[in-house]
N, C-alpha and C positions, 0 to 999 in steps of 0.2 A: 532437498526440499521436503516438507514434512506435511498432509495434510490439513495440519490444524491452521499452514498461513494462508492454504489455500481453499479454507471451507466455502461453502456456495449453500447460498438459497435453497431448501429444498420445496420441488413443485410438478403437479401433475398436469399436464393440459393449462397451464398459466397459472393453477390455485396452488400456493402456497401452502406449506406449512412447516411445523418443526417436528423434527427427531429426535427421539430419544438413543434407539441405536437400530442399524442397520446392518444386516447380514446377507451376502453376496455369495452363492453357489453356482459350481458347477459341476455337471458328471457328462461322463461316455456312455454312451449304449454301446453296450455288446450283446454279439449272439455266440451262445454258447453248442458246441458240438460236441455230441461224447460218442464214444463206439464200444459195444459189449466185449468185456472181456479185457480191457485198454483201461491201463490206467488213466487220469488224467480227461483233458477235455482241450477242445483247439479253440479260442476262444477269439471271434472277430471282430476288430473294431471298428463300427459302423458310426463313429464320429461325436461329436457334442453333443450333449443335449440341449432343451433352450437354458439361456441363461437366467438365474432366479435373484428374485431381489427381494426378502423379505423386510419391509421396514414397521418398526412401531411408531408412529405419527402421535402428538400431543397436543391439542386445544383447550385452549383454555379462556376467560376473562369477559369484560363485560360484552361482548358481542360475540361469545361464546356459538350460540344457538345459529348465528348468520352463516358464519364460517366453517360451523359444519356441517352447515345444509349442501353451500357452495362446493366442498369436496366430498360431500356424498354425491353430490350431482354430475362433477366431475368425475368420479370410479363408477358410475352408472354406466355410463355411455359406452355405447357400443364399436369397437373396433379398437385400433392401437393408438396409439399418446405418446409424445415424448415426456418422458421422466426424468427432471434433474436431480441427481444422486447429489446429496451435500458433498463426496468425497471426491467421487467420479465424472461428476460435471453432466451431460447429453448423455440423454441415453434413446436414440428417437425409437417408434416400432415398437412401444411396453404395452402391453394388453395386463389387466385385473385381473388375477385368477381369481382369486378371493380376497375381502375384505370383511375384517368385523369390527363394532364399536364396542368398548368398555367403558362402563361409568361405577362409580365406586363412590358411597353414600359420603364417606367422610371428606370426599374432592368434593366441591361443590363449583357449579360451571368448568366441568373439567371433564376430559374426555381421554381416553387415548384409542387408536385404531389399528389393529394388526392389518396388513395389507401388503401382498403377495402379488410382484409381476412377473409377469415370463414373457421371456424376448419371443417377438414375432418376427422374424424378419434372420435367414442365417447370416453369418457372417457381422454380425452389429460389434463394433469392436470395445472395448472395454474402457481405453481415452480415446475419444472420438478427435480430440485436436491435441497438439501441441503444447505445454506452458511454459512461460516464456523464462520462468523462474527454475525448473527443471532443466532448459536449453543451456541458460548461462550455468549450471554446475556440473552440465556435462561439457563444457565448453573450458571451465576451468582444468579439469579433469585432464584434460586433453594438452591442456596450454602446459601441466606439468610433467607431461608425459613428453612434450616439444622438449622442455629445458633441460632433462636427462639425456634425451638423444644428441642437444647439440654440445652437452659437457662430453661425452664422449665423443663424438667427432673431431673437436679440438685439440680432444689428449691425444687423438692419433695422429692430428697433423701437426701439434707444435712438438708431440717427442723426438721427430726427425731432428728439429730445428735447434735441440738444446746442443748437439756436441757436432753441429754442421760445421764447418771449415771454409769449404767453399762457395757459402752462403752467408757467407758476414753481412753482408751489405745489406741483404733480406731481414735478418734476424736484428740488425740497429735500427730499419729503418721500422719493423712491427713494433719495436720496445720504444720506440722515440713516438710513434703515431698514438701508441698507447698512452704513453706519458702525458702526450700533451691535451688530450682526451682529458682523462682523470684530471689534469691539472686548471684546462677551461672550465668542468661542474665544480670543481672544487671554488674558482672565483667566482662561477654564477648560480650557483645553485646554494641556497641557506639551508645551513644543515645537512650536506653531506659529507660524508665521512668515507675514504675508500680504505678497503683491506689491503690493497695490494696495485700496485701500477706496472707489475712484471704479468707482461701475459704471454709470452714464453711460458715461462716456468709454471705460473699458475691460473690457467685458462678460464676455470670453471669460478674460482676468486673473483675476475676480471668478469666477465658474464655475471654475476649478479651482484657485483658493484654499477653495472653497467645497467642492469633491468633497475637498482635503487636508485639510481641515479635520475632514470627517464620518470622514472614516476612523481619523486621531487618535482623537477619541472614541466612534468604536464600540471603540477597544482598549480606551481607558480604564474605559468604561463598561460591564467583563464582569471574570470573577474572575481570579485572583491564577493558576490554573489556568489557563486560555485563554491569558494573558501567558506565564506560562512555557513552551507547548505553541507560540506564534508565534515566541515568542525564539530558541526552540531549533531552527527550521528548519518546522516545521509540516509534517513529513513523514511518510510512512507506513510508516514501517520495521517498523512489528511487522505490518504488515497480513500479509506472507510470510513470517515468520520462525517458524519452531515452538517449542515448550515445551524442545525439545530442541537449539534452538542452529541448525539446519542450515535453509537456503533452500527453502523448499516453494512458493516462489511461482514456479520456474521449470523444479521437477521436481526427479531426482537429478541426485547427483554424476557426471562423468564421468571421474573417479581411476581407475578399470579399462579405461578406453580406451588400451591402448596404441600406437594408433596417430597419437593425439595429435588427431584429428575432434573438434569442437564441435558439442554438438547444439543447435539449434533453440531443442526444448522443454525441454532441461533444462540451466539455465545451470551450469557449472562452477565448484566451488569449494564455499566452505560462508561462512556468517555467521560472526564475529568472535563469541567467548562474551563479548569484554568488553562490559560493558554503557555506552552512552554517556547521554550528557544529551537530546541528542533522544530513546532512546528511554524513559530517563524520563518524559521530560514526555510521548509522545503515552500512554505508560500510564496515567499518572495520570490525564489530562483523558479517557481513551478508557473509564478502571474508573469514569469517574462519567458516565452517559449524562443523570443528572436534572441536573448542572450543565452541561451543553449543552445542554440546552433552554431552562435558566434561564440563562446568556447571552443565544441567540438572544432570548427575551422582552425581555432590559433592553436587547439591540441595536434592538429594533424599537418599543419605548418611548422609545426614545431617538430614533432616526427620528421618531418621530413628534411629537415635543415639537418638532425642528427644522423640520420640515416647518410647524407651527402658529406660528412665531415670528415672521417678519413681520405678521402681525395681531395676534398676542401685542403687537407695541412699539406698535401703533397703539392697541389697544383699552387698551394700562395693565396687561395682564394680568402684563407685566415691564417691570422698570425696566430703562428705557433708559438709560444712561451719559452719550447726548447728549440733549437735549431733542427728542421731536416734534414738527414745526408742530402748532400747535393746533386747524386746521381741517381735517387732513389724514382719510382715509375710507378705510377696506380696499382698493377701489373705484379708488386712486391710487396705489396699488404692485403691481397684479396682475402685472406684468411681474415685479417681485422675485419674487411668491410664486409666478409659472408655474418661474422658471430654479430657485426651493429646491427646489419638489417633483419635477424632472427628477432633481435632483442626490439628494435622498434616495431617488427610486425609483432609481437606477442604482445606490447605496452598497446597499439594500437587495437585488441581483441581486448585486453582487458579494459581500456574504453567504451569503448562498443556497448561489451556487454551489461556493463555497467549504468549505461543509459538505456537500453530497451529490454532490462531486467525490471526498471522503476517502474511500476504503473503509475507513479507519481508523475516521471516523466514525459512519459509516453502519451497521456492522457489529451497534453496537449500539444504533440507535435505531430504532423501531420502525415499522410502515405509517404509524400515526396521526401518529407525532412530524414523519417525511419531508410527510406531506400537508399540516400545519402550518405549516410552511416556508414550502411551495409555496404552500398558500394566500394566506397574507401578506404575501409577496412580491409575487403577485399583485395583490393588493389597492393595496398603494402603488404600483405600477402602471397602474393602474385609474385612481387619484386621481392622479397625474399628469396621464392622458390627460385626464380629466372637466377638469382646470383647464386644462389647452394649450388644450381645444378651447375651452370657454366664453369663453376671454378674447379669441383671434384669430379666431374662427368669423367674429364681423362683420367681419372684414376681406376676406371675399371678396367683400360687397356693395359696395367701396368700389376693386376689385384696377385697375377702368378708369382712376379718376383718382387714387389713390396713387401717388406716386413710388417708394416703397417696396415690394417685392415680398410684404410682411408676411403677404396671404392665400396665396401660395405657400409660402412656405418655413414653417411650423406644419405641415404634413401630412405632411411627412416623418418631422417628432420621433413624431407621434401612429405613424404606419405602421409606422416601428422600435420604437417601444413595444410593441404590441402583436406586433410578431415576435419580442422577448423573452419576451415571456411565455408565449408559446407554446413558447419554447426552456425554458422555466421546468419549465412544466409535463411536457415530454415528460422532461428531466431525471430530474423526481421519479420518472416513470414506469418510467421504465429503473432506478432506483435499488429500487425496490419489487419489481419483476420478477427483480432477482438476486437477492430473499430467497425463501424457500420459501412457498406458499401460503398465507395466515392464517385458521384456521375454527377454530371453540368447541367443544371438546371438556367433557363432563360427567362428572365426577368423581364414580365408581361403589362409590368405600369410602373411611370418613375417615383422613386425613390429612394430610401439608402439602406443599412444594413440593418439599421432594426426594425424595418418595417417591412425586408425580406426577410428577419428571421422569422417574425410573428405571421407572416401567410404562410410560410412554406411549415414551422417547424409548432404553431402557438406558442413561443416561447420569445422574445425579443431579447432577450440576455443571450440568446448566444450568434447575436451579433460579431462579438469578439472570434468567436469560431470561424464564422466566414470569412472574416477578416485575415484569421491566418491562411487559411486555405486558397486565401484571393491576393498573394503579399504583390499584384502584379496590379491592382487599381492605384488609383490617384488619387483619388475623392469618394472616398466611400459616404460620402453625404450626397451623392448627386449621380445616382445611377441611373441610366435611360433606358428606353423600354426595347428590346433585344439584347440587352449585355447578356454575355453566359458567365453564369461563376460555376467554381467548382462547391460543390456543398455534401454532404450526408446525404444518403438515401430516408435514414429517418435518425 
């Protein structure tokens, strides 16, 4: 993540303005001790100093003279302010050291303002939250750090298995489970292609035919809606874009600068009014928030139908294409079914993160719908770790006279599992945290939702908001006086 996707408004005490460029220090105090005659000096370190944030601010255009009254009045006042940094987001506890105004004859209604804060307050951290955009690529990060540890653990356990003897039975019935795997995506999945359907021989081939595979049909298996919102770039162009055409994800225009300065916080230029195909499709799939949850559902239905599928060929519960040995026992393929459920909990994180990475998404799905997610994510998580550990646990009791390092390398896969899901969780968390408070508000005269949104919120349009947050009424046209909905704090 790079700050230029994540620039922010910048503003002092609620006044706004733009940046030209801002610079961020920090130093230690020390005290220095010398003794005659000694070279040198013992020099102690008595901690940070406050933290400094010098910015040069820019005003400019026909109401020039209003707005920089309003932020001189704002750096007037006396005590601390929170500071939104364009790069760094909250900065609460910022006290003015100093501020000065520059005006220069050839700018005309134009201004800029040196202005210098120091932290009040010790300990004030430097990102005060979480972004959700940074979660999901340190969560990728992580997810490929899983897929290296689980292609070694495999070489360890299926190199026993290549010149076994008295494991015949084991090693037909893994390469047959396999088979019939690769050979089911192949008839229902469009457009897959496998490398290889020996996973014996070659484990790590099979694991990411097997992660290609889930991903294929997690598209297939979601609406016509989802397809076209992927096809089309899957990006978040309306997340910044206003009703009225112009960029509000990076602040104003800087058309009145004529000194030709780019600020910071507010990117120059404006949105194109043409309307393109991406941002069709993220509208449409973004104005139906109940069919992304109903995706997510048939994706993690679908997860979980493939997760069940190697004991599925065993037990008959699906017809195989190839025959199974007839004596073969769930019990004789747990190595297949530990490497399916590594691969469905990683396809089910790159889900995830993939929906509560959007602010496009997110925007309008609700606490519950985000903790949903999370949870189920979690969960096939969980069931991965529970099957990793069951299967190779006894291998630690055997790690002296194994050749195979099998009791080592399982504790890795388990270890990054669960530092996923940790990443899982703080994700939703950060995601939840840039929405407004959620608490139940009771509905004190009859009416329906757009005449609670316009008491509670002056806004009647977001009606539909309530609506999601309420999917549990009947008649959102005829609400009586005690109903509680769920709503925003503001």
């Amino acid at each position: 993540m790079s700050w230029e996707n994540s620039l922010q408004d910048a503003s002092y005490r609620g006044v706004k303005f733009d940046v030209i460029n801002a610079r961020d220090s920090e130093q230690r105090d020390t005290a220095q001790h010398e003794y005659p005659n000694i070279d040198g000096a013992d020099i102690q370190d008595l901690g940070l100093k406050p933290h400094s944030v010098q910015i040069q601010a820019v005003i400019w255009g026909d109401d020039y003279e209003t707005r920089l009254e309003s932020l001189r009045e704002a750096l007037r006042k006396p005590g601390a302010g929170e500071l939104i940094h364009p790069v760094f987001g909250s900065m609460p506890n910022m006290l003015v050291g100093v501020f000065q105004v520059n005006h220069d004859a050839e700018n005309v209604d134009y201004c800029t303002l040196d202005i210098q804060f120091l932290q009040s307050k010790t300990g004030n951290p430097f990102f005060v939250k979480d972004s959700p955009l940074s979660k999901a690529d340190e969560i990728f990060n992580q997810g490929q750090a899983v897929i290296d540890s689980a292609n070694t653990l495999m070489e360890n356990v299926t190199q026993p298995l290549r010149t076994a003897r008295k494991m015949m039975n084991k090693v037909r019935g893994l390469a047959t489970a396999a088979l019939n795997m690769t050979t089911i995506f192949r008839s229902d999945i469009s457009g897959f292609i496998s490398g290889t359907t020996d996973f014996i021989n070659y484990p790590s081939a099979f694991f990411s035919d097997l992660r290609s595979a889930l991903s294929l049909k997690m598209g297939a298996s979601k609406s016509s809606l989802h397809t076209t919102y992927v096809n089309s770039g899957s990006g978040t162009v309306l997340a910044g874009v206003s009703s009225s055409g112009s960029n509000t994800s990076g602040g104003s225009s800087s058309g009145g600068n004529s000194s030709g300065n780019t600020a910071l916080s507010a990117t120059s230029g404006s949105v194109s009014t043409a309307v393109t195909q991406q941002q069709i499709a993220t509208a449409n799939y973004t104005a139906a928030p109940a069919v992304i949850m109903a995706d997510w559902t048939s994706a993690y239905s679908t997860l979980q139908t493939v997760q069940a599928m190697p004991v599925s060929l065993v037990s008959g519960r699906i017809d195989a294409p190839v025959d199974m040995p007839q004596t073969l026992v769930a019990s004789d393929i747990v190595e297949l079914t530990t490497i399916v459920a590594v691969a469905v909990a990683l396809e089910a994180v790159d889900e995830a993160s993939a929906i509560l990475s959007d602010s496009a998404l997110t925007a309008v799905l609700t606490p519950v719908d985000i903790e949903k997610i999370a949870n189920e994510t979690r969960q096939m998580i969980q069931d991965a770790i529970d099957i990793t550990r069951i299967t190779y646990a006894p291998a630690m009791d055997e790690i002296s006279n194994s050749p195979q390092p099998t009791g080592l390398s399982y504790q890795p896969v388990i270890d990054q599992l669960a530092t996923i899901a940790l990443a899982v969780q703080t994700l939703a968390e950060a995601v939840i945290n840039e929405k407004p408070q959620l608490m139940q508000k009771t509905v004190t005269a009859p009416g329906n939702l757009h005449l609670m949104a316009h008491r509670w919120y002056g806004d009647y349009s977001r009606a539909a908001e309530l609506q999601r947050l309420n999917p549990q009424l009947r008649d959102p046209n005829n609400l009586a006086m005690g109903d509680v909905l769920n709503a925003y704090a503001d």
